[in-house]
VEXDREN-2710 file (C-alpha; in Angstrom, 1 decimal):
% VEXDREN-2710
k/r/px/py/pz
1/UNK/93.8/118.0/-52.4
2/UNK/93.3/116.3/-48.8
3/UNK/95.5/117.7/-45.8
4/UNK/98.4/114.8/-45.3
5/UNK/98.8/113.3/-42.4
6/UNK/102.7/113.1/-42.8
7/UNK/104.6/110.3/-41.0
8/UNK/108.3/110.3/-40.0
9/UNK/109.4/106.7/-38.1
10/UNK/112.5/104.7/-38.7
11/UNK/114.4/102.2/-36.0
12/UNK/115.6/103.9/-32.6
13/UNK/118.7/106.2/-33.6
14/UNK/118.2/106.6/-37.5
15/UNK/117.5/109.7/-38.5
16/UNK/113.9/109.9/-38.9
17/UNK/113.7/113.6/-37.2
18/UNK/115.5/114.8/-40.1
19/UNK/112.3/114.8/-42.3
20/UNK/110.7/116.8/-39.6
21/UNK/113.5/119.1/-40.6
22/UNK/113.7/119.4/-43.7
23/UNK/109.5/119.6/-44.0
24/UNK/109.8/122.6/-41.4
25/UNK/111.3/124.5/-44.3
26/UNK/108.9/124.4/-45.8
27/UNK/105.0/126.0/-46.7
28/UNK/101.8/125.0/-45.7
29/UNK/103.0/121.8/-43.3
30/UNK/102.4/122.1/-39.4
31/UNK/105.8/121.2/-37.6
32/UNK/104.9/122.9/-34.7
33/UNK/105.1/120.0/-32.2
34/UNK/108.1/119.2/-33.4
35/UNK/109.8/115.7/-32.6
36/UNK/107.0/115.2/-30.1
37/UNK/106.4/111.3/-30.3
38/UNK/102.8/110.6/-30.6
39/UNK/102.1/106.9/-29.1
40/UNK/98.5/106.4/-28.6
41/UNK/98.1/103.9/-31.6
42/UNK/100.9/101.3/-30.8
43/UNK/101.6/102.1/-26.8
44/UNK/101.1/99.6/-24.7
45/UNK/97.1/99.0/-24.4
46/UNK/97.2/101.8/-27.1
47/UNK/94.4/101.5/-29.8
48/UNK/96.0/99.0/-31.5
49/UNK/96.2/96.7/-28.2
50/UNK/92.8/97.0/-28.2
51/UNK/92.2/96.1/-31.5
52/UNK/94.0/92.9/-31.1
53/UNK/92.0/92.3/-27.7
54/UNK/88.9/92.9/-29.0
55/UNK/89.4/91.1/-32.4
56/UNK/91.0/88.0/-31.3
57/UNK/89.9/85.4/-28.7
58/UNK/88.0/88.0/-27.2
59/UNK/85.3/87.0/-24.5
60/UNK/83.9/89.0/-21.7
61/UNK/86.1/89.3/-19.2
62/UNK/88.8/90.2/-22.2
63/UNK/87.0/93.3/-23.4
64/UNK/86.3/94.5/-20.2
65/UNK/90.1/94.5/-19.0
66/UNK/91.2/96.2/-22.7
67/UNK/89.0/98.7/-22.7
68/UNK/89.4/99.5/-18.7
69/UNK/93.2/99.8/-19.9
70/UNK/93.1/101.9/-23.1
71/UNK/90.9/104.7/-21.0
72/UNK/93.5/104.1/-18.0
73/UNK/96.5/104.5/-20.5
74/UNK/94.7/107.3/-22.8
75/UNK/94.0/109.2/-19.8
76/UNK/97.6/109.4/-18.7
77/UNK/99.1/110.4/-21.9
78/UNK/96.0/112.7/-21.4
79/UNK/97.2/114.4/-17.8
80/UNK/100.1/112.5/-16.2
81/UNK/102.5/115.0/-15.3
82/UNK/106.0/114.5/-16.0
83/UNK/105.7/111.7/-18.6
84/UNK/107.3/113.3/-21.7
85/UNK/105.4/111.3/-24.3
86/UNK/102.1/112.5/-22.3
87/UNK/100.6/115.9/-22.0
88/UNK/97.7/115.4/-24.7
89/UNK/96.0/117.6/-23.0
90/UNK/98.1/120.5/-24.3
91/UNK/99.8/118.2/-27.8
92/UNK/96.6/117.3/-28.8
93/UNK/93.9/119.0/-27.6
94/UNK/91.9/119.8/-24.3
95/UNK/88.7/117.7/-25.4
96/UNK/91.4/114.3/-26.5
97/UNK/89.7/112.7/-23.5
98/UNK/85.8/113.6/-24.3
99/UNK/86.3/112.4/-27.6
100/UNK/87.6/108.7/-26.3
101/UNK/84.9/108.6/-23.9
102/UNK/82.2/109.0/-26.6
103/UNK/84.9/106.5/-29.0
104/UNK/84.5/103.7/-25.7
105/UNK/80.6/104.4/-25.4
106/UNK/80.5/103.6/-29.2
107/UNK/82.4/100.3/-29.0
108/UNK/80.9/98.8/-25.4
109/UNK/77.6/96.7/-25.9
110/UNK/77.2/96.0/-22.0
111/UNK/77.6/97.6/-19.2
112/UNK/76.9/96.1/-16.0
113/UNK/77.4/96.6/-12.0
114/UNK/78.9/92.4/-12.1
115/UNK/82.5/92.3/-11.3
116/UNK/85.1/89.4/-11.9
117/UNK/88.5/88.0/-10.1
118/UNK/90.6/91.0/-12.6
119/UNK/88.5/93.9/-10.3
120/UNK/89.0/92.2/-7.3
121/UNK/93.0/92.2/-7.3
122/UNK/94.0/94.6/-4.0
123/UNK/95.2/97.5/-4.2
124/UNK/96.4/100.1/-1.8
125/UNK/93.5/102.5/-2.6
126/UNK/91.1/99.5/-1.8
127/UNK/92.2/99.0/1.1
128/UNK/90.2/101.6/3.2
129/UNK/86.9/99.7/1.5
130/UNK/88.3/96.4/2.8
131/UNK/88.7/97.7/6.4
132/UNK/85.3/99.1/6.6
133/UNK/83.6/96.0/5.0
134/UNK/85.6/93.8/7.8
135/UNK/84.4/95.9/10.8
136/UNK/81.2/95.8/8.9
137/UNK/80.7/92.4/9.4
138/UNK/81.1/92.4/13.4
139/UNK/78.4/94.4/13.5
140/UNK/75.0/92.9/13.9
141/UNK/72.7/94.1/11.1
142/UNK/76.2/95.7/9.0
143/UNK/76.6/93.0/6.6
144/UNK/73.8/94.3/4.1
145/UNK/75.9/97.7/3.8
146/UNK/79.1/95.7/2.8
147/UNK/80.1/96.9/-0.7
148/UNK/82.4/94.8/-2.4
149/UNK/86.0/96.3/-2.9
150/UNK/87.2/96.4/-6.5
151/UNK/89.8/97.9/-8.5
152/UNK/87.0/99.9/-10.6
153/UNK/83.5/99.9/-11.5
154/UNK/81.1/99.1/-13.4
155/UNK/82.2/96.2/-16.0
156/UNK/82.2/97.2/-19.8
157/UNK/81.6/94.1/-22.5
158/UNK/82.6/94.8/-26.0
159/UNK/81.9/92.1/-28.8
160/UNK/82.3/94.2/-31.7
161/UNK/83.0/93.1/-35.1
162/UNK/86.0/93.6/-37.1
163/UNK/84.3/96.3/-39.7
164/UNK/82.3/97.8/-36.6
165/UNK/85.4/98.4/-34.8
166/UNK/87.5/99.6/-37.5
167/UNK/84.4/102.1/-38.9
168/UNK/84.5/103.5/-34.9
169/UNK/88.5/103.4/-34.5
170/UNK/88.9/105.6/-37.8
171/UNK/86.6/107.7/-36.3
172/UNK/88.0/108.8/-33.5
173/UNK/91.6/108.8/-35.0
174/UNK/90.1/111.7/-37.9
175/UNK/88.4/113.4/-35.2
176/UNK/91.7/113.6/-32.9
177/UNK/93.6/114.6/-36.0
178/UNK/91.3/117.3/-36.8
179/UNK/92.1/118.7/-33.4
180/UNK/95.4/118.8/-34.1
181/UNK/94.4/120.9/-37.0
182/UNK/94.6/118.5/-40.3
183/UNK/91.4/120.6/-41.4
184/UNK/93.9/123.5/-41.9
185/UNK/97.3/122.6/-42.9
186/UNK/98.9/119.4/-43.4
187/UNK/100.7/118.3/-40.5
188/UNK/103.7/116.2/-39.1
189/UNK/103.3/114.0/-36.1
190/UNK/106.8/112.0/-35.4
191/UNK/106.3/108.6/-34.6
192/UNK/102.9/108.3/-34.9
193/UNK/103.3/104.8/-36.2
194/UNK/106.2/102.2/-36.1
195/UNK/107.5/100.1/-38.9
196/UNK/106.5/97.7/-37.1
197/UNK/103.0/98.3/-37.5
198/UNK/102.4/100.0/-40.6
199/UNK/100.2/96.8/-41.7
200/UNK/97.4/97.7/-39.5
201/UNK/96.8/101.0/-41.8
202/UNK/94.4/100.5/-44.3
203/UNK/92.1/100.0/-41.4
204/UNK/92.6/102.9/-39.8
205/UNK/93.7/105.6/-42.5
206/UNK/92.2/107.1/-46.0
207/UNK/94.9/107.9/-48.6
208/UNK/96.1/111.1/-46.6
209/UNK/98.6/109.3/-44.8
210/UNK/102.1/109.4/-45.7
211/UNK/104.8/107.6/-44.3
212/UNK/108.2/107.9/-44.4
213/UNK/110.6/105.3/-42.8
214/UNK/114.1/106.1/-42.1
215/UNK/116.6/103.7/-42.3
216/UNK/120.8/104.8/-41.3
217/UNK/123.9/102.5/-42.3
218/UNK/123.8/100.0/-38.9
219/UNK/127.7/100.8/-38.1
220/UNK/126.8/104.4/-37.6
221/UNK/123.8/103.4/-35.0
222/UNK/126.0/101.2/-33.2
223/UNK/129.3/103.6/-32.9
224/UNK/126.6/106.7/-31.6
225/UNK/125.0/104.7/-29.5
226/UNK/127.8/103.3/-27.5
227/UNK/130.4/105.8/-27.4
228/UNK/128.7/108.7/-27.9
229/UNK/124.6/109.0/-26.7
230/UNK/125.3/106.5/-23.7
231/UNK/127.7/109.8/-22.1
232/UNK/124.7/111.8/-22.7
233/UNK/122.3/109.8/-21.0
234/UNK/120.3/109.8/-24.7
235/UNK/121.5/105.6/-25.0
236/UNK/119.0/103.7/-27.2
237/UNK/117.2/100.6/-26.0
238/UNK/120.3/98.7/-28.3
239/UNK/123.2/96.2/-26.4
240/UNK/126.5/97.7/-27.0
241/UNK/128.2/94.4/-27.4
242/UNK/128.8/94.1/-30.8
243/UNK/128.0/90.8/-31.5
244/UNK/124.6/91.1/-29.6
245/UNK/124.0/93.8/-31.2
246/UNK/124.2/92.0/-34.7
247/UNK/121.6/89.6/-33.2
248/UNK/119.3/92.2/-31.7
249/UNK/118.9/94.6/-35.0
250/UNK/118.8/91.4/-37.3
251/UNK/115.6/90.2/-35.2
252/UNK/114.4/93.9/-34.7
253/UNK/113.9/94.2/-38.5
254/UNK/112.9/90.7/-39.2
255/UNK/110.2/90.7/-36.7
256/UNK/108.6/93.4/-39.2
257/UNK/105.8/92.5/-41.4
258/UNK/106.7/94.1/-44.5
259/UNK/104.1/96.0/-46.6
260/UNK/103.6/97.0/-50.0
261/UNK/101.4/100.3/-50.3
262/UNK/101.9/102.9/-52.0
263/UNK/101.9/105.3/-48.9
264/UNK/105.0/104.1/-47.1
265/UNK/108.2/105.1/-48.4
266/UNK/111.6/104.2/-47.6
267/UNK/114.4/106.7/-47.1
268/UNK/117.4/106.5/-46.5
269/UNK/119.3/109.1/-44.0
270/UNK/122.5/109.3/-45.8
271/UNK/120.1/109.7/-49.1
272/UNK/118.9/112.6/-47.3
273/UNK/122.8/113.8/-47.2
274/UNK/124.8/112.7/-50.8
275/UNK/121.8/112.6/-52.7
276/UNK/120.0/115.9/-51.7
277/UNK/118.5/117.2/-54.7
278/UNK/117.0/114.0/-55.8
279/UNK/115.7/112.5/-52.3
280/UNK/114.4/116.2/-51.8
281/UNK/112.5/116.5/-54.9
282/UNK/111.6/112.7/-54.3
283/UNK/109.7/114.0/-50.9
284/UNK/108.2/116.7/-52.6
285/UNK/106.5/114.6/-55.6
286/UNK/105.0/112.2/-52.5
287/UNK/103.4/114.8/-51.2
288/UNK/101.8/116.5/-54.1
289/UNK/104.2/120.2/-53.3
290/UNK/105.6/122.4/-55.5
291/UNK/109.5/123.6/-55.0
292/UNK/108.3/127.0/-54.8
293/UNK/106.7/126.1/-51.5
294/UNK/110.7/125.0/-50.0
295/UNK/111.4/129.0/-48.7
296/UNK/113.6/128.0/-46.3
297/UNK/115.8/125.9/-47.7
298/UNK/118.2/124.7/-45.8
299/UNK/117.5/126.4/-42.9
300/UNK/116.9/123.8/-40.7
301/UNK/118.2/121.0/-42.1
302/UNK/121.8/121.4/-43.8
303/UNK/123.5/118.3/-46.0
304/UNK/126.7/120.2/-45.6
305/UNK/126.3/119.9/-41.8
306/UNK/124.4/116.3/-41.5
307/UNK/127.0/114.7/-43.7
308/UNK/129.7/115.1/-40.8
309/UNK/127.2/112.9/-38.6
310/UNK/127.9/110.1/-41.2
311/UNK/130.9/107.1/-41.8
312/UNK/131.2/107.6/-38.0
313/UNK/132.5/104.1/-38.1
314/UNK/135.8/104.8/-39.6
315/UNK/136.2/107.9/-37.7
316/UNK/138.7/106.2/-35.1
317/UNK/140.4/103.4/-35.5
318/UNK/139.4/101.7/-32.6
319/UNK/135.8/101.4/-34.2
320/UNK/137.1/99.2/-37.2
321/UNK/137.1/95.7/-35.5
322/UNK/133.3/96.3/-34.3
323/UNK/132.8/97.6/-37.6
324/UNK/134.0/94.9/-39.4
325/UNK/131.7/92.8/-37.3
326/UNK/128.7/94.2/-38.5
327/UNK/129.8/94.7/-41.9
328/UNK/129.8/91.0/-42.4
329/UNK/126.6/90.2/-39.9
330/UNK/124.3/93.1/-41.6
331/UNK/125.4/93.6/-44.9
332/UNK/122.3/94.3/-46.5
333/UNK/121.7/96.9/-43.9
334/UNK/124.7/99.0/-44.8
335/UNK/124.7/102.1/-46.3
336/UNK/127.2/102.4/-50.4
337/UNK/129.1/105.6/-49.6
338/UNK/129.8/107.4/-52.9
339/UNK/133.7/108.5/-51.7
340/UNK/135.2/108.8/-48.0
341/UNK/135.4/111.4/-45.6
342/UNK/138.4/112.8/-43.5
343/UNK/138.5/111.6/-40.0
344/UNK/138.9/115.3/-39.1
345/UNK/135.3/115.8/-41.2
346/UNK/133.1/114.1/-38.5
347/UNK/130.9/115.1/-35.8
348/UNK/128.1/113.1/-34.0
349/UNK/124.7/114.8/-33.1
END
């Protein structure tokens, strides 16, 4: 059996760390860089920016600016210090960088010392270039060392075909994951895709990919977001006006291209809680395990302890006009509670 490449996303705020949890109980599955949110696909100018530069209306200029931006951006999450979804150099492995440089030398047909008006927007570090060019050309004879001032040299050209750049981008993803050590274990990396962009797979994965979205009763989301993460600073990119709120997730999830494949699955947090067994042995099954291989059992993640961070909505009374807002907005959102909990039962992580 293949190593998975094992997948937890869900919607800002819903509980998708809790299968890294509950899989760090148990055998043979790397956890060890924990909630860690790998972004290099779908980042901004990630890979799959590139792909859709490359892939659609491309042209020259085009592919030159998308692939000067994926190295840029792939180089940061490579070395930029203090960027917490960064530090490849260290999450994935010091040779992440080597390994896109021989990906872009794959992909680039052209290369060539021409420039266009995108390399010749200022910036401060052209400036010294600009000085010297200026005093340059009051000097009789100095216009013949004049060197044009751009942003970045020389100009790549990419016009790649779809199953060209699709063979390349798989790749590098494989060889990426095997320095992460998919060779030897299979392993969890958090985030790794979006819901959002879980159509894009099939070109880009085999059938050792597993995904797991999470998805958490709306009220709860809204409740923890505003009176409770916003006092940590941990808020969620959500409005806390109620009503825009209702607007925002409504277009957040139908925004999403919905796929049918048989490696994304759809789980529910409070499954996770007041249906244990069965969503547990429903995990297991998807990823080919046997129970014997769950040793630490609730070690890490605890129903008995999880269930207090649910029905957070009816935990104070002066939740239940918001609530009642979204019950009626997002009702096919919400979560069927088998019974209720005491107030006194609740506790938000």
């Amino acid at each position: 059996m293949k190593n998975k490449i094992i997948v937890p996303t869900g919607y800002m705020g819903s509980g998708s760390s809790a299968i890294t949890d509950l899989l760090g109980e148990m055998e043979g599955i790397d956890v060890s860089r924990g909630t860690f949110e790998f972004v290099f696909l779908h980042c901004p100018n990630g890979l799959f920016d590139l792909e859709d530069k490359l892939l659609i209306g491309n042209n020259a200029v085009r592919s030159d600016e998308a692939i000067h931006s994926f190295y840029h951006t792939m180089k940061q999450l490579y070395d930029k210090k203090y960027w917490w979804v960064g530090h490849y150099k260290d999450n994935v492995g010091e040779d992440f960088l080597k390994i896109t440089d021989e990906f872009i030398k794959k992909i680039t047909d052209f290369e060539t010392p021409y420039y266009w008006y995108y390399q010749e927007n200022v910036t401060y570090k052209m400036l010294p270039r600009l000085i010297l060019n200026k005093i340059l050309a009051k000097i009789p004879g100095g216009k013949k060392h004049i060197k044009k001032a751009l942003r970045y040299s020389p100009m790549l050209l990419s016009f790649i075909n779809p199953d060209e750049f699709y063979k390349c981008s798989k790749e590098y993803l494989y060889k990426v994951l095997e320095r992460m050590g998919k060779d030897k274990k299979h392993i969890v990396l958090d985030q790794l895709l979006l819901p959002f962009n879980l159509f894009r797979i099939e070109n880009y994965f085999e059938d050792d990919l597993e995904v797991f979205v999470v998805e958490r009763d709306p009220r709860d989301v809204f409740i923890s977001n505003k009176y409770y993460w916003s006092k940590n600073n941990e808020l969620v990119p959500y409005p806390t006006d109620v009503k825009k709120y209702c607007e925002y997730y409504r277009k957040l999830r139908d925004m999403e291209t919905k796929v049918e494949n048989p490696h994304v699955h759809r789980i529910k947090f409070e499954d996770m809680v007041y249906k244990y067994d069965e969503t547990v042995a429903k995990i297991l099954e998807i990823l080919s395990l046997d129970e014997a291989m769950h040793k630490g059992k609730k070690t890490l993640f605890v129903p008995e302890i999880s269930i207090k961070n649910t029905q957070l909505f009816n935990m104070n009374s002066r939740y239940k006009d918001e609530s009642s807002y979204i019950e009626a907005c997002l009702r096919e959102y919400l979560y069927e509670f088998p019974y209720l909990l005491d107030e006194k039962d609740r506790q938000v992580f």
